[in-house]
C-alpha angles and dihedrals in degrees: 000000000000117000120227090255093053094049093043077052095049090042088063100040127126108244159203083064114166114201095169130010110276130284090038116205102269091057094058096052080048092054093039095057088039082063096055093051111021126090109249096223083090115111108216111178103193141357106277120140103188114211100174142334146203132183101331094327113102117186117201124210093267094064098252115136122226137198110217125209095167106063101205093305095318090310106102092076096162101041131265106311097346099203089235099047088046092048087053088049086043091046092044102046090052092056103039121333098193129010106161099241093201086080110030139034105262102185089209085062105059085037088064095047089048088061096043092047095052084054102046126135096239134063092233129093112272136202128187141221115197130225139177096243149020085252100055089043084057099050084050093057093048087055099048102047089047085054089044101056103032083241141129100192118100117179122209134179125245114248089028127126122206106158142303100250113095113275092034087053097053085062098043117089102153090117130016088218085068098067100024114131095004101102137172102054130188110299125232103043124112138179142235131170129286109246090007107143091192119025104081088054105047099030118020092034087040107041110024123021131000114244085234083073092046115105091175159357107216116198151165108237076213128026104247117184089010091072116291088280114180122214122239122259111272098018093112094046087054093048098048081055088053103045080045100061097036095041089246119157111232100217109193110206108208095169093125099015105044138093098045114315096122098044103270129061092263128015106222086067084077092066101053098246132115121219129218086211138038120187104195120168125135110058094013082102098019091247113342126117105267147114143165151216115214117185135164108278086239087074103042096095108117116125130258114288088014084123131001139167110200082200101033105103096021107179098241095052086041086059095046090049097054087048082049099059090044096057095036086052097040089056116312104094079048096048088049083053096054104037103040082060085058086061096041090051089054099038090058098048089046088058099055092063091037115067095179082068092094089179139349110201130171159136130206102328096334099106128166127187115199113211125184112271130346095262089060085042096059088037085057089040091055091032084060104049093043083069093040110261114127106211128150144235116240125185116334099320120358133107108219116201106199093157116167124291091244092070119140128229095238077044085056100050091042084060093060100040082051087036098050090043090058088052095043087052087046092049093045090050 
């Protein structure tokens, strides 16, 4: 195990720095071995073994250094091993690593919920229930607004992710691949388009269920895994309208897009609405299983039992979680401000010399780069990697950067001189 020191030491490192072509060689036998024994529903996207991390630097087990502008998927918000976050999970461990809140009074818990109620993205009163990932929040969410409302309609959008277990499934159409060969899904939920001012009235409401049978939409305030897709000025307002003269509940799912990464603590709180229901899970414990469900205490009637996790709240991830809100509130949400419009900036001005750059979007650091077609996405993804940038495919043909919220700004600039070298190898090809 690394020592402080050594990790202090990672974390400040210069990188990317390459000391064999990758994937080394001890990252093939790795990934050798994974194939004989790994489910291949897995979906690897390239061939990175992770040894240890530290801040936004990831060394694989063949000593080369990575930056990395991905984060685990957006998870890693604090960074990889953030010394106080390490120091909660440490503290905790050593006092009760699992206790099943669904059945006792674990005072980390309702810590927890305390925290997440005081930031949540409505004026109400809220109160949590805690989960151990963004796909189970957001089943949760799905249960509670249909016993809420006394309804069996959910709305979803087109293009949006919210998970692979069943529920959340029935919601995700990001990809067809994601729900082949899974049917049937969970009846009663329909879809519309993301950033369509017309189309759940005239054709959903009109033609296929009556928003009086409707218990939620449930949305992204930014397209995820669909693209990084951003919605137009004036949608959320509309929709809360909307939720507001049918009795919908408007569920905001922040999985992706929440603590901080856009530069506030939610992103919806860019787009002047308040939600009923917010959905939060990746970098909500930098790293650690969890997720939760955060709804106005007006809601929160179901009955004892009604729903339950023996894992969700766990007291470690609790702990890591707690660590995770103070850093994100005593700089963090501002640095990814600041810094993310550092990559904006670049990327922009990258793409004006760069036609292949279709798009650049973002918010915070939550950052996508159309390209023109999937096939030159994925040659931009690999080409990136190869010189040790560890960025990610999102939709059909976008890059998304969600580093973690600790990048530095020369961190920041070394991402787009690595960045604009792998497009100019794709556009050369």
């Amino acid at each position: 195990m690394s020592s402080v020191t050594e990790l202090a030491d990672l974390a400040n490192a210069l990188a990317p720095r390459l000391v064999t072509d990758v994937p080394g060689p001890q990252a093939r036998e790795m990934i050798e071995r994974d194939r004989k024994v790994t489910s291949p529903s897995l979906p690897r996207v390239y061939d990175f073994v992770p040894k240890q991390g530290a801040g936004c630097v990831v060394e694989d087990v063949d000593g080369n250094l990575f930056l990395d502008v991905n984060a685990g998927i957006a998870v890693t918000s604090t960074g990889h091993s953030h010394p106080r976050v390490v120091e909660a999970i440490t503290r905790q461990a050593a006092e009760l690593i699992h206790y099943s809140a669904s059945d006792f009074y674990l005072p980390i818990y309702s810590e927890l919920c305390e925290q997440l109620a005081r930031i949540a993205p409505f004026s109400d009163a809220a109160k949590t229930f805690l989960t151990n990932s963004g796909t189970e929040a957001v089943e949760a969410s799905i249960k509670l607004a249909r016993f809420a409302t006394g309804r069996q309609y959910v709305v979803g959008m087109l293009n949006a992710f919210h998970g692979r277990s069943y529920g959340s499934l029935s919601l995700t159409t990001s990809k067809a691949k994601y729900r082949t060969g899974f049917a049937p899904l969970l009846p009663g939920v329909v879809h519309t388009h993301f950033g369509d001012f017309e189309h759940l009235e005239t054709v959903v409401f009109k033609h296929l269920v009556a928003p009086e049978e409707v218990a939620a939409i449930v949305v992204e305030p930014v397209l995820g895994e669909g693209g990084y897709v951003f919605p137009p000025d004036g949608w959320f307002p509309y929709l809360r309208e909307l939720c507001d003269r049918f009795g919908i509940l408007l569920v905001a799912d922040e999985v992706q897009s929440g603590m901080g990464r856009t530069g506030r603590m939610w992103a919806i709180e860019h787009f002047g609405t308040e939600p009923d229901i917010v959905a939060a899970g990746k970098g909500i414990a930098s790293g650690m299983p969890l997720g939760a469900m955060i709804a106005r205490e007006g809601l929160m009637k179901w009955d004892a039992g009604a729903h339950g996790s023996t894992y969700g709240g766990n007291p470690v991830s609790c702990a890591a979680a707690l660590a995770t809100l103070e850093l994100l509130e005593d700089g963090l949400i501002e640095n990814s401000r600041q810094v993310g419009g550092v990559l904006i900036d670049g990327l922009r001005a990258m793409a004006s010399r760069r036609p292949e750059m279709r798009d650049v979007r973002g918010l915070g650091l939550m950052i996508g780069v159309q390209f023109p077609d999937h096939e030159h996405m994925v040659a931009v993804e690999d080409a990136a990697f190869r010189r040790g940038l560890l960025v990610l495919g999102a939709g059909e043909d976008v890059v998304r950067l969600s580093p973690p919220l600790v990048l530095r700004r020369d961190q920041a600039e070394t991402a787009l001189e690595v960045f604009e070298e792998a497009v100019a190898e794709v556009a050369k090809a």
